[in-house]
PAMARKOL-457363 format. One line per 10 residues: their letters; for each residue x, z, y of C-alpha. Coordinates in steps of 0.2 Angstrom, whole numbers, always signed. Each point is the difference from the previous one (the first is absolute). Example, Ala and Ser with C-alpha at 12.3 -4.5 7.8 and 13.67 -1.06 7.14 Angstrom:
as = +62 +39 -22 ~ +6 -3 +17
***
This chain:
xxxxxxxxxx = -88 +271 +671 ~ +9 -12 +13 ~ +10 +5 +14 ~ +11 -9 +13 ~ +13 +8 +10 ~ +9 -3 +15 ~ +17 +7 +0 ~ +1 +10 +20 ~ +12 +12 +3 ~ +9 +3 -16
xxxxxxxxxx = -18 +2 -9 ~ -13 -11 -7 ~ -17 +0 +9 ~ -16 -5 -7 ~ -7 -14 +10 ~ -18 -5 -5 ~ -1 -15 +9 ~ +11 -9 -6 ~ -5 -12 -14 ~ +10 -9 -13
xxxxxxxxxx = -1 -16 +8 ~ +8 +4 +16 ~ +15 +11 -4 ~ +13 +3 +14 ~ +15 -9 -6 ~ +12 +8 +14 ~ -3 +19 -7 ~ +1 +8 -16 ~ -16 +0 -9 ~ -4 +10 -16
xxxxxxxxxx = -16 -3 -9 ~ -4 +15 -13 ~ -11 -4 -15 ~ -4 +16 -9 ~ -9 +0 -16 ~ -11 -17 +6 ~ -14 -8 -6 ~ +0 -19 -7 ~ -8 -4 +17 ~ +16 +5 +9
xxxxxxxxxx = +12 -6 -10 ~ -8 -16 +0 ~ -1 +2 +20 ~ +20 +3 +3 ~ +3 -14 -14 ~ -9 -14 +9 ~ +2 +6 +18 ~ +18 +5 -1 ~ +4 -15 -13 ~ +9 +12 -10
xxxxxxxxxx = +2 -5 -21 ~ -13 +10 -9 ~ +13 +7 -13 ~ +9 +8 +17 ~ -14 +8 +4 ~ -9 +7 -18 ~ +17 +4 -7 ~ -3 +18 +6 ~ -16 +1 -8 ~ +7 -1 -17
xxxxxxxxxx = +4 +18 -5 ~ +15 -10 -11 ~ +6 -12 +12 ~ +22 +5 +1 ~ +9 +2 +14 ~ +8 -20 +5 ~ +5 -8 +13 ~ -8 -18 +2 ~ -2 -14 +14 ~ -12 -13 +3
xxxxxxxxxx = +8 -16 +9 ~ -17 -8 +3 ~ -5 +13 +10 ~ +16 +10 +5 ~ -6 +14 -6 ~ +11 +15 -9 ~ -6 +13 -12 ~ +7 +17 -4 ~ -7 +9 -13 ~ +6 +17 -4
xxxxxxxxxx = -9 +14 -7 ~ -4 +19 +8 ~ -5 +16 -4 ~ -17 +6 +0 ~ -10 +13 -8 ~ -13 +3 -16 ~ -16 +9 +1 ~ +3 +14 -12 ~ -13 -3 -14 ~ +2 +1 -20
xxxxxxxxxx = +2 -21 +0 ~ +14 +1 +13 ~ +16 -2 -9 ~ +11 +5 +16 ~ -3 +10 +16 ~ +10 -14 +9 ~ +4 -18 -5 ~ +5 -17 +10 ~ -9 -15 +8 ~ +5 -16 +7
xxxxxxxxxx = -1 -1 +17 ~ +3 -19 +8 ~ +7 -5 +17 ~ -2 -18 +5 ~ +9 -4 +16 ~ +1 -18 +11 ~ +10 +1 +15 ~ -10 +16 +12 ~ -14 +3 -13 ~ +1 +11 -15
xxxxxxxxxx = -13 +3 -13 ~ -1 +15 -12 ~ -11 +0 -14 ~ -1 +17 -9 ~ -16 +6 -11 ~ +5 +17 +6 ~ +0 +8 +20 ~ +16 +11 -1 ~ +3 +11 +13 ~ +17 -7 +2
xxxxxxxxxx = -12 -15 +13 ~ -3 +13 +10 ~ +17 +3 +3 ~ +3 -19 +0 ~ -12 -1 +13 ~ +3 +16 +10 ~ +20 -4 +2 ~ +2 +19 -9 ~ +11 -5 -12 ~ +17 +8 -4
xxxxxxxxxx = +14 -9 +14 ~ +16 +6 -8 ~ +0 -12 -11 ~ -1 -16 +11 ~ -21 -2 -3 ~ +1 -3 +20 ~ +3 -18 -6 ~ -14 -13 +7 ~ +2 -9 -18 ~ -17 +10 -7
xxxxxxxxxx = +6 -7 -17 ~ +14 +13 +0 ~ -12 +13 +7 ~ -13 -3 -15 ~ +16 +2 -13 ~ +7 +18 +7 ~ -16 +7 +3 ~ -9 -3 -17 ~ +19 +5 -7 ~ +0 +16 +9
xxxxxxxxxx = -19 +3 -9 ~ +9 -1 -17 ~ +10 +14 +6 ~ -12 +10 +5 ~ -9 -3 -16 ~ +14 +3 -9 ~ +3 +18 +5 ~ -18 +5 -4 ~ +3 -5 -15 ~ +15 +11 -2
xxxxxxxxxx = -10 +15 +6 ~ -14 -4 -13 ~ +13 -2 -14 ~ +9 +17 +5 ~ -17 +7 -3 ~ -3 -5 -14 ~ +15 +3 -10 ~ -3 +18 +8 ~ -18 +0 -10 ~ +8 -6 -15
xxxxxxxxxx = +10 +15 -1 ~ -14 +12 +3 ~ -16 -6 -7 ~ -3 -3 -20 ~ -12 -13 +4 ~ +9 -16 +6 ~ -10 -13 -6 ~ -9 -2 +18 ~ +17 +3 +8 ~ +10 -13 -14
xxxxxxxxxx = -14 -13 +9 ~ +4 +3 +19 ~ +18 -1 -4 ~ -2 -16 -9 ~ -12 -7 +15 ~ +17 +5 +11 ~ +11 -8 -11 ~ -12 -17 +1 ~ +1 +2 +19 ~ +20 -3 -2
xxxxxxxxxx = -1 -13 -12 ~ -12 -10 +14 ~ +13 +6 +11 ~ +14 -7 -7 ~ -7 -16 -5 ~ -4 -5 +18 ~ +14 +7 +8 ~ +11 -10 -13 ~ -8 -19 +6 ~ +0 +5 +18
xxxxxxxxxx = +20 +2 +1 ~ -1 -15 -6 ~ -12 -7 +13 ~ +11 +8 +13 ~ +16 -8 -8 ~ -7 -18 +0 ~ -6 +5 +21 ~ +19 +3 +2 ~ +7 -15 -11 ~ -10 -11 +17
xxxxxxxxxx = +14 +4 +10 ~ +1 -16 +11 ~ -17 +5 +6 ~ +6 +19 +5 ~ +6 +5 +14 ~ +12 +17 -1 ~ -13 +11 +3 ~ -11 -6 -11 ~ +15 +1 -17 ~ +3 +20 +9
xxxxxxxxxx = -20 +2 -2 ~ +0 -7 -17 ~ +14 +9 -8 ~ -7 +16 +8 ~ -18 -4 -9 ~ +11 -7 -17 ~ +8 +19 +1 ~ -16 +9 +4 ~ -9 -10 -16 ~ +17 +4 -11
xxxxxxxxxx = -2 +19 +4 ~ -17 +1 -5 ~ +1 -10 -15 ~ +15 +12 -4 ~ -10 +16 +3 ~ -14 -8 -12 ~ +10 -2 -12 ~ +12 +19 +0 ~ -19 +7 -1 ~ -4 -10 -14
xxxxxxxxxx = +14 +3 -8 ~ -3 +20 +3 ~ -18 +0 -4 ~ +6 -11 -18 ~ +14 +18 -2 ~ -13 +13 +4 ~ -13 -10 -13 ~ +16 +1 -15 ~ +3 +19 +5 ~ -20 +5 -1
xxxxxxxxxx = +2 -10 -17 ~ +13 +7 -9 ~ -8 +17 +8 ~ -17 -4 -9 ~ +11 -4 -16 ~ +10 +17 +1 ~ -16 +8 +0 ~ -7 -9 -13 ~ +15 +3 -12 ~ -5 +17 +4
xxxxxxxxxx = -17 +2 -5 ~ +3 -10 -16 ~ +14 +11 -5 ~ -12 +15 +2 ~ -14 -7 -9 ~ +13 -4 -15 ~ +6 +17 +0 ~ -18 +8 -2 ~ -4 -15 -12 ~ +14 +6 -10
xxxxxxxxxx = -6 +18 +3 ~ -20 -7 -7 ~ +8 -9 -14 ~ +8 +15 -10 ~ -17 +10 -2 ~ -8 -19 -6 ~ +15 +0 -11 ~ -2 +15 -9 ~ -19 +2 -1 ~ +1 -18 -8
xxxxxxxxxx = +12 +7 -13 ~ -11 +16 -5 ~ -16 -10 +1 ~ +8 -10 -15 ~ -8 +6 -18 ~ +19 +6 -6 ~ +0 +17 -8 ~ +18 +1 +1 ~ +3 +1 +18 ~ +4 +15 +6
xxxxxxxxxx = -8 +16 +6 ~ -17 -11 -10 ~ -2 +14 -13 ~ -2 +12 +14 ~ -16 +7 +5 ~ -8 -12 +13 ~ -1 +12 +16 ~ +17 +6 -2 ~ +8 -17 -4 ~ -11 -8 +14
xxxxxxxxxx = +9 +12 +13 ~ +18 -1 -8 ~ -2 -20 +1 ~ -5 +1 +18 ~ +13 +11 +4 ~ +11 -12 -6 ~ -6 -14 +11 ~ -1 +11 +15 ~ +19 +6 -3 ~ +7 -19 -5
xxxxxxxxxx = -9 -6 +15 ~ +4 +13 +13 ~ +20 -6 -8 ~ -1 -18 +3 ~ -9 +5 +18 ~ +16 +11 +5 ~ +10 -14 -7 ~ -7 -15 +10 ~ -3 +9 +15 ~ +17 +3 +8
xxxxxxxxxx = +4 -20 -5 ~ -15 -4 +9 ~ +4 +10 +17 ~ +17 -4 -2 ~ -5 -21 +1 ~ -10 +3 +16 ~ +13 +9 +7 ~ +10 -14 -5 ~ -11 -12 +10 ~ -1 +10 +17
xxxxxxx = +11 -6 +14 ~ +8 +14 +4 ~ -4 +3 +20 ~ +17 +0 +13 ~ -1 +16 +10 ~ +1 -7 +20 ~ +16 +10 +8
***
């Protein structure tokens, strides 16, 4: 889909008439291409003379975040990467992961190239974004950066809800496996997350290091988009390192419990074993064992007498050690004043 707007009033208007060709050069003009086909791109690549690796360097889902200019053609290229979401199905690895979107500018005319149509054009488009942070600038570059930033935020936070969630499941329910997956789908989201946000400080560092082209407004607007990026990125990565804590706890949690269940079952192995022990004895042909010469019934009962008094011993013994080593592993709970 291709789109040309008219910047009127603070917002962008969608002109119709207008055609590649006969761009207004005395107002700022924003041509949208969302998820196109080959057709358009090969439209806005010969009618706006635009290099073609400008313009399909959004369309590869691996293409980083750069900066690049074209002498020829005059053209510069920002890539940097934003937030979108997954469709929640057993392939997807993520509920939310990153994709490059591309902004082209010469002069009054901007291109975006993005496979995806965010609701953060909208806002683009609408003039609706947040003001407090100087997104009142005409520059629609800097409008671009801080509104697709403040998406990460928002993303971010849901994620944080999910993850509380979770861990809250963990605790009650005894059958994690689903619940193991979703908490690893969130911790992918982060990894995506962190990767992006990581190459687009750098984009927004090398936009700064052109300072003879900016004007003092422009170096305010940047370093207020450069601390914007750096508070996500930080975010991603306390949650990360949260979600990486709560993983280790659950572990050793899963590992208290199975040092439990194994020292039970030894204990009643022990308990299995002393009957085995002396049934294999008396079933040997020795006729010098004892209580051999008495009759069978009698000497049958004293036998198993025997084995139900040595084992009912060993049971009293182990016992106590056994409840005394869970006790042992049970944090003891603080009593709230």
């Amino acid at each position: 889909m291709t789109n040309v707007l008219l910047q009127r009033d603070g917002k962008y208007v969608k002109d119709d008439s207008l055609s590649l060709l006969h761009l207004p050069t005395d107002q700022r003009v924003w041509v949208q291409l969302t998820n196109p086909n080959e057709i358009e791109v090969k439209r806005v690549i010969d009618e706006l003379s635009i290099p073609e690796d400008f313009v399909r360097s959004a369309l590869d889902d691996e293409e980083g975040p750069r900066l690049d200019l074209d002498d020829d053609t005059g053209y510069r290229l920002i890539v940097f990467d934003i937030p979108v979401t997954q469709s929640q199905t057993e392939d997807s690895d993520a509920p939310y992961t990153t994709m490059p979107l591309s902004i082209i500018q010469k002069g009054n005319l901007t291109v975006s190239v993005c496979l995806n149509d965010s609701s953060k054009f909208n806002d683009i488009k609408h003039g609706t974004l947040r003001s407090n942070v100087l997104l009142d600038s005409p520059k629609i570059l800097y409008q671009f950066l801080l509104a697709f930033h403040s998406l990460y935020e928002i993303y971010l936070r849901a994620i944080d809800k999910a993850s509380t969630n979770i861990e809250s499941k963990l605790l009650r329910n005894s059958n994690t496996d689903n619940i193991l997956v979703e908490f690893m789908k969130l911790k992918n989201a982060l990894i995506y997350f962190a990767s992006s946000l990581r190459q687009n400080i750098l984009v927004v560092d090398k936009l700064l290091a052109q300072r003879t082209n900016l004007t003092e407004d422009d170096i305010e607007t940047l370093e207020n988009i450069q601390v914007e990026i750096k508070q996500a990125f930080a975010t991603c990565t306390l949650q990360r390192e949260l979600m990486n804590e709560t993983m280790d706890t659950y572990a050793n949690i899963v590992n208290n419990r199975l040092a439990e269940r194994m020292r039970f079952l030894t204990i009643v192995t022990i308990i299995l074993a002393i009957p085995t022990l002396i049934a294999g004895i008396y079933g040997m042909n020795l006729d010098n064992l004892p209580l051999a010469r008495m009759g069978g019934f009698w000497s049958f009962i004293v036998i198993c007498a025997i084995i139900v008094v040595v084992c009912v011993l060993v049971l009293l013994w182990l016992v106590p050690s056994h409840r005394k080593y869970c006790n042992q592993k049970k944090p003891k709970r603080r009593k709230h004043k």
